[in-house]
Short mmCIF file of the C-alpha atoms (twelve columns), coordinates in Angstrom:
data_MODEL
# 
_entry.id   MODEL 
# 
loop_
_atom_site.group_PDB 
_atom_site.id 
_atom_site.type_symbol 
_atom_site.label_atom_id 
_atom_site.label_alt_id 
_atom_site.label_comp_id 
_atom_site.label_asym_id 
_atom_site.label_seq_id 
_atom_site.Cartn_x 
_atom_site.Cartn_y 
_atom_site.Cartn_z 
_atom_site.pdbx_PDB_model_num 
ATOM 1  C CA . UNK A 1  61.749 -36.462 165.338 1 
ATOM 2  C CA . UNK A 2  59.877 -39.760 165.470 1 
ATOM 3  C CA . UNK A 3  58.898 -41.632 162.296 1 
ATOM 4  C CA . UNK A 4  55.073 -40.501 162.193 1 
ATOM 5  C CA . UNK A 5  56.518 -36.908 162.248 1 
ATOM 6  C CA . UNK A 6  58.584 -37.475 159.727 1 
ATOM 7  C CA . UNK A 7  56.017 -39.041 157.821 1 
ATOM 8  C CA . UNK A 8  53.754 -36.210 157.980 1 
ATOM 9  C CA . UNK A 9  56.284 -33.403 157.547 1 
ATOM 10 C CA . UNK A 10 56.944 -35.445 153.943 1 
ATOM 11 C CA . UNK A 11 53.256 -35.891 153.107 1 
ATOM 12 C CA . UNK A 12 53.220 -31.570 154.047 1 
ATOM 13 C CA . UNK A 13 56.048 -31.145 151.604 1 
ATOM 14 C CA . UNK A 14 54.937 -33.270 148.748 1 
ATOM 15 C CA . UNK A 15 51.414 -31.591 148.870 1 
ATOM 16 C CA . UNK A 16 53.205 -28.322 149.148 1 
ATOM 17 C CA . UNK A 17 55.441 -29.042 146.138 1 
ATOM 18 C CA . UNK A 18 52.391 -30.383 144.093 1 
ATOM 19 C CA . UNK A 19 50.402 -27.518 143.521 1 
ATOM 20 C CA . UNK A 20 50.918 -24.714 141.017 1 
ATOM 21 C CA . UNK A 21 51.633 -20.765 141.551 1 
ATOM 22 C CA . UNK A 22 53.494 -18.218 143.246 1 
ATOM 23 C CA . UNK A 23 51.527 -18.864 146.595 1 
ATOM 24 C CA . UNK A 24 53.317 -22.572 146.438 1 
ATOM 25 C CA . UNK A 25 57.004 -20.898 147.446 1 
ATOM 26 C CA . UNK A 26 55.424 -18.620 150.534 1 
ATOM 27 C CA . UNK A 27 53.792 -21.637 151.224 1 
ATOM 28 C CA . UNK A 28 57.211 -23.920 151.443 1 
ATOM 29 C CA . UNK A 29 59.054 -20.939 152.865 1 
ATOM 30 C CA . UNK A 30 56.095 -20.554 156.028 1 
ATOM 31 C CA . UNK A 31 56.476 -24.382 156.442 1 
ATOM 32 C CA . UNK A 32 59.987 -24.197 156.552 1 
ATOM 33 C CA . UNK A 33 60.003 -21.480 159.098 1 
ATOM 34 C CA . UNK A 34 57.825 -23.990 161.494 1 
ATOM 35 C CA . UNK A 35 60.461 -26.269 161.868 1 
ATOM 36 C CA . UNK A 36 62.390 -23.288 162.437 1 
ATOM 37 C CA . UNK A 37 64.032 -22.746 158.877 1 
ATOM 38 C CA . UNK A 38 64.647 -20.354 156.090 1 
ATOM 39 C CA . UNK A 39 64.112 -20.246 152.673 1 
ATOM 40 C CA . UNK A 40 67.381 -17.706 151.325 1 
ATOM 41 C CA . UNK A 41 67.917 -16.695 147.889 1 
ATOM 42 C CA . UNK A 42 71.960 -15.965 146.617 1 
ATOM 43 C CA . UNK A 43 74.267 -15.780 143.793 1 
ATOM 44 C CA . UNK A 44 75.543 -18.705 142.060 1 
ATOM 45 C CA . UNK A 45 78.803 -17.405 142.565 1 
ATOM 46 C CA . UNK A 46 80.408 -20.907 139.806 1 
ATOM 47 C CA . UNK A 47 84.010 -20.465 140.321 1 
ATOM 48 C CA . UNK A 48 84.265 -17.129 142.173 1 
ATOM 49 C CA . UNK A 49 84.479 -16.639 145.618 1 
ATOM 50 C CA . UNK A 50 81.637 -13.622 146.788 1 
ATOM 51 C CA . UNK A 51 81.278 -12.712 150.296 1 
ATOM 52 C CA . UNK A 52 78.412 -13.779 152.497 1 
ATOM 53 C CA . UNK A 53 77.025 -10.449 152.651 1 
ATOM 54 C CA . UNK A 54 77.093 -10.263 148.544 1 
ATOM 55 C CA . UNK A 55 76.036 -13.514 148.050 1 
ATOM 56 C CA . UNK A 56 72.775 -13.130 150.220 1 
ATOM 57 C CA . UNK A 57 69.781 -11.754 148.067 1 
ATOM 58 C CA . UNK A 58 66.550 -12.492 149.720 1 
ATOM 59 C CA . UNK A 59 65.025 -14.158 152.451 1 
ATOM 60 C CA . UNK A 60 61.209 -15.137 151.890 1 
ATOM 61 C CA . UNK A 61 58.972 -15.572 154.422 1 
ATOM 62 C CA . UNK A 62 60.950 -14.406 157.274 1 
ATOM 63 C CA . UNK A 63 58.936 -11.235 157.869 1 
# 
């Protein structure tokens, strides 16, 4: 990724992270999936181990 698109992915996220609302975290989790990412939801497991499988809650935006 070249500096400019770094720059601009950046700018994306700090606009994205600015405004207010549940439509902010769909928001983040479609931008994410662009740069082909997910957004996943699990347990703070603290000092247990729980398997992957548990551990994994939700995945937003990966419809």
């Amino acid at each position: 990724m070249s500096a400019d698109d770094a720059s601009l992915h950046l700018e994306k996220l700090d606009a994205l992270l600015s405004s207010e609302g549940i439509a902010t975290i769909y928001a983040l989790a479609h931008w994410l999936k662009a740069l082909g990412l997910k957004l996943t939801v699990a347990i703070d497991a603290g000092d247990e181990e729980i398997s992957a499988n548990v551990a994994e809650l939700a995945e937003v935006g990966n419809v």
